[in-house]
N, C-alpha and C positions, 0 to 999 in steps of 0.2 A: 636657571633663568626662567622666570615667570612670563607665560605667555597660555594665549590660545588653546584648546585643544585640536592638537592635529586634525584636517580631516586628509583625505586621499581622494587624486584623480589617475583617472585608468583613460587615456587616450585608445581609442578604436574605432577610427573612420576610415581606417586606410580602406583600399578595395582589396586587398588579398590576392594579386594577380597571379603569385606564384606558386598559388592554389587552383588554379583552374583547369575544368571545371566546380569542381568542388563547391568552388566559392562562389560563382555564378549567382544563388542567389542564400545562400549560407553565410553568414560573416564570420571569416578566417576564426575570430574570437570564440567562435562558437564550434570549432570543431573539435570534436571530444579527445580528450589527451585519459586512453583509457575510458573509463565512464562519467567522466567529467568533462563541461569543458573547457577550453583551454582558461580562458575570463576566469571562470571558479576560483581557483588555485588563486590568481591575482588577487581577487574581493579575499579570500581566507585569509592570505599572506598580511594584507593592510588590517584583518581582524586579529589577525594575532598579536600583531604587533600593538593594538588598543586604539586603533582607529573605528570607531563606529560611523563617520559619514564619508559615503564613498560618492562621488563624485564620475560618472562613465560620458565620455565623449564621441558621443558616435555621429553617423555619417549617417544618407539615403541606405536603407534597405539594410538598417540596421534593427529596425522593432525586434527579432527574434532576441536581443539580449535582452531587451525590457522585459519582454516574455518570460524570459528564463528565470529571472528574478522576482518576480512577479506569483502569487497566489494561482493555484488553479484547481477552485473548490470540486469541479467534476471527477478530475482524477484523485481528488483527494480522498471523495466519498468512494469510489468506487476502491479502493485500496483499503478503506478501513472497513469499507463491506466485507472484503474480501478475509480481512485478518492481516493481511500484508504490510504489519506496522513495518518493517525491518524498511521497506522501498517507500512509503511513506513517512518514513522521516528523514529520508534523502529528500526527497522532495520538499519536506517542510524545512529543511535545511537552508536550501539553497534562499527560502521567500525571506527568513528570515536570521539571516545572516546578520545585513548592519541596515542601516537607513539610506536604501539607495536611490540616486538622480540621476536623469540624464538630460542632456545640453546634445543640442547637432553643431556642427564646426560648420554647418557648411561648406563650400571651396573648400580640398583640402590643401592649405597654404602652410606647411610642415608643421613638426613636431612643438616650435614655439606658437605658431597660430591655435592651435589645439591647447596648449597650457593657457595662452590669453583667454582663452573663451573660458575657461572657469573663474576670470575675473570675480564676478557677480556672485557667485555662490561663495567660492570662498573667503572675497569679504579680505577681513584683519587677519587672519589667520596661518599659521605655517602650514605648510600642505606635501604629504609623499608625490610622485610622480614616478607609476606604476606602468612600463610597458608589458603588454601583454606577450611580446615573442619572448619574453626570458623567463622561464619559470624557476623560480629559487624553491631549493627542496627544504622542506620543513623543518628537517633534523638538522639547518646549518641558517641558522638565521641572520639577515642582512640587514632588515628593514629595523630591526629595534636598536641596531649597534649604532646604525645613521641616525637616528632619533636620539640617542642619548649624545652624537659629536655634534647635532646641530644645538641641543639646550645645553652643552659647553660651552660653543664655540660663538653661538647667536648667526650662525653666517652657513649661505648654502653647502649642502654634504652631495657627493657623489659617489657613487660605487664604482668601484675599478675593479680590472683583471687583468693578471698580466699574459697577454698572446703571444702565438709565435710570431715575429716580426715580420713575416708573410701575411700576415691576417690583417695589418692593421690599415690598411685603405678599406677596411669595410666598418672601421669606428672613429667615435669620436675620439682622440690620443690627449694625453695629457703631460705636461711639461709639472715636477711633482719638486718637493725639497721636503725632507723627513723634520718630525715634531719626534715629541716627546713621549708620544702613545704606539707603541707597538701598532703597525697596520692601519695606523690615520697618517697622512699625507695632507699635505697642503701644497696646494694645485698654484702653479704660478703662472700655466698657458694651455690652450686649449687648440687644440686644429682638428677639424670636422673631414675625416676620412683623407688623412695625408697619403703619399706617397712614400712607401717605406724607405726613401733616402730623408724625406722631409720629417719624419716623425721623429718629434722630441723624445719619445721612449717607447717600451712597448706595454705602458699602461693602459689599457682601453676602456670607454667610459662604457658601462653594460646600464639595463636600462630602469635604473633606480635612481630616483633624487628626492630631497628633503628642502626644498625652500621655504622662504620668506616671503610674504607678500611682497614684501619692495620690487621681486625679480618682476611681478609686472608692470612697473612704470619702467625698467630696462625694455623688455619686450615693444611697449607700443613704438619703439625709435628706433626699432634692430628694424635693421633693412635686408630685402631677400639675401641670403646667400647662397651655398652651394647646392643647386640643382633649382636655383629659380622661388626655396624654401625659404620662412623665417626660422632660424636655426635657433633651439633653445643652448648650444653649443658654443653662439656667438654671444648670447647674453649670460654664459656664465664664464665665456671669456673677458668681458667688461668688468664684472664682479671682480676677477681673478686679479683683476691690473688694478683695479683701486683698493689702495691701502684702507679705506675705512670702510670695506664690505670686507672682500677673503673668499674662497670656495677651497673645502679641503674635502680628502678622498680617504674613503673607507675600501680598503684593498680586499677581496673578499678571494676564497680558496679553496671555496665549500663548493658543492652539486649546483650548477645552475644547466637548465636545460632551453634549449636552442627552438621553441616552437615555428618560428618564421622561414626555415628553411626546410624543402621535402626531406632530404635523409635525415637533418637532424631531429627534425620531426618523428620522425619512425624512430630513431635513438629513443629519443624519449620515453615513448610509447614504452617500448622491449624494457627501457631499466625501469622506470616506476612501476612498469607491471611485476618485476622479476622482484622487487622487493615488498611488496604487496604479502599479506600473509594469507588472504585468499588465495592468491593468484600463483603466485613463486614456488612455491614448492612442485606444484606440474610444469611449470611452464618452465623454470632452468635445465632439468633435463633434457628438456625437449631440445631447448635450446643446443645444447653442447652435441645431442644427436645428430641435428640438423644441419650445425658448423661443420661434424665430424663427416658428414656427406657430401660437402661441396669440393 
């Protein structure tokens, strides 16, 4: 199906409360997962996949990701004085990654007020929708498989996972009937963080989507929902119920890592470091030593 080139937005205005102090005046986004930080991985993820225009939505006392992404000839000279290509092109990595923008939300008026406000940039276009607390591992790709069910299907893609049905009041849940594709799902209901008696399944939505521009003329008529939010949840519930949109699920199985919660945060940290070929080879031992002492 002939369309647009993709671009991607990365929502990150939240305040990181469950960060603090850390986050105090640091944006969660920016806390380093390993030596990177966490954003990076998001921007790489939408470049892998052949997204060149990334689209970042940030909030107050967010500058430090512009920063990040941004040139910084001082340090640059002063590294190539030095000979220090190796950390100088880490850093020229990061400037010139894709062609990035940033938009403030403003108010933050949830996860669907954040996707409207890319209205204007992205224009006619299909567009990923990149949360920064889930980091998908390289070696298990999500973002290109949703890309090729949305230019099948012409209709929005989501990413699913299936949780333990104790978890699932902390997701979006999805009411699902099986196609013809191994691991594609077509989404027939949506409920925004049920109660594990109410949840239609224990498919949970994780934080990848592939829309259509249409999804924002749905948006400006989605009325607050759960927690006072506009729920991008309830306008891909509307899709879901009209037969001439659709919203189907890409089931995924692979490494995804949990950056919005402290412990699972440090998870993260310990595995991408442990399979690192710098890093891993001291650091698993240590590891197993350290276990072997508690």
């Amino acid at each position: 199906m002939a369309h647009k080139p993709f671009k991607a937005v990365i929502p990150a205005a939240g305040l990181g409360t469950r960060f603090l102090p850390a986050t105090k005046a640091m944006p969660k986004e920016m806390l380093p997962v390993v030596d990177k930080p966490a954003i990076q991985y998001v921007v790489e993820e939408a470049v892998s996949a052949g997204i060149e225009d990334v689209l970042i939505i940030i909030g107050r006392n967010k500058n430090n990701i512009a920063n990040h992404f941004d040139s910084m000839p001082e340090l640059e000279v002063k590294l190539r004085e030095k000979g220090d290509l190796d950390r100088l092109a880490k850093v020229e990595h990061s400037t010139d990654l894709a062609d990035i923008h940033m938009v403030r939300q403003g108010e933050p008026k949830g996860l669907g007020h954040a996707v409207l406000r890319a209205r204007s940039h992205v224009g006619d276009h299909p567009f990923a929708v990149l949360l920064g607390d889930d980091l998908i591992d390289e070696r298990d790709p999500l973002l290109t498989t949703m890309l090729g069910e949305y230019d099948r299907h012409g209709a929005s893609v989501v990413a699913l996972m299936e949780v333990d049905p104790d978890q699932v009041h902390l997701y979006g849940v999805a009411a699902v009937e099986a196609t013809d594709t191994d691991g594609v799902v077509k989404i027939t209901g949506l409920v925004e963080k049920p109660k594990k008696e109410d949840a239609p399944s224990n498919y949970a939505v994780i934080g990848r989507y592939v829309l259509g521009p249409e999804i924002f003329d749905v948006l400006e008529h989605t009325e607050p929902g759960k927690g006072g939010e506009i729920q991008l949840t309830d306008a891909l519930q509307e899709q879901a119920a009209d037969p001439d949109a659709g919203v189907y699920g890409v089931v995924f199985g692979g490494r995804r890592y949990d950056t919005g919660d402290k412990l699972d945060y440090i998870k993260a940290i310990v595995q991408l470091a442990s399979d690192r070929e710098d890093l891993g080879a001291e650091l698993r031992p240590w590891l197993k030593d350290f276990a072997a002492g508690l």
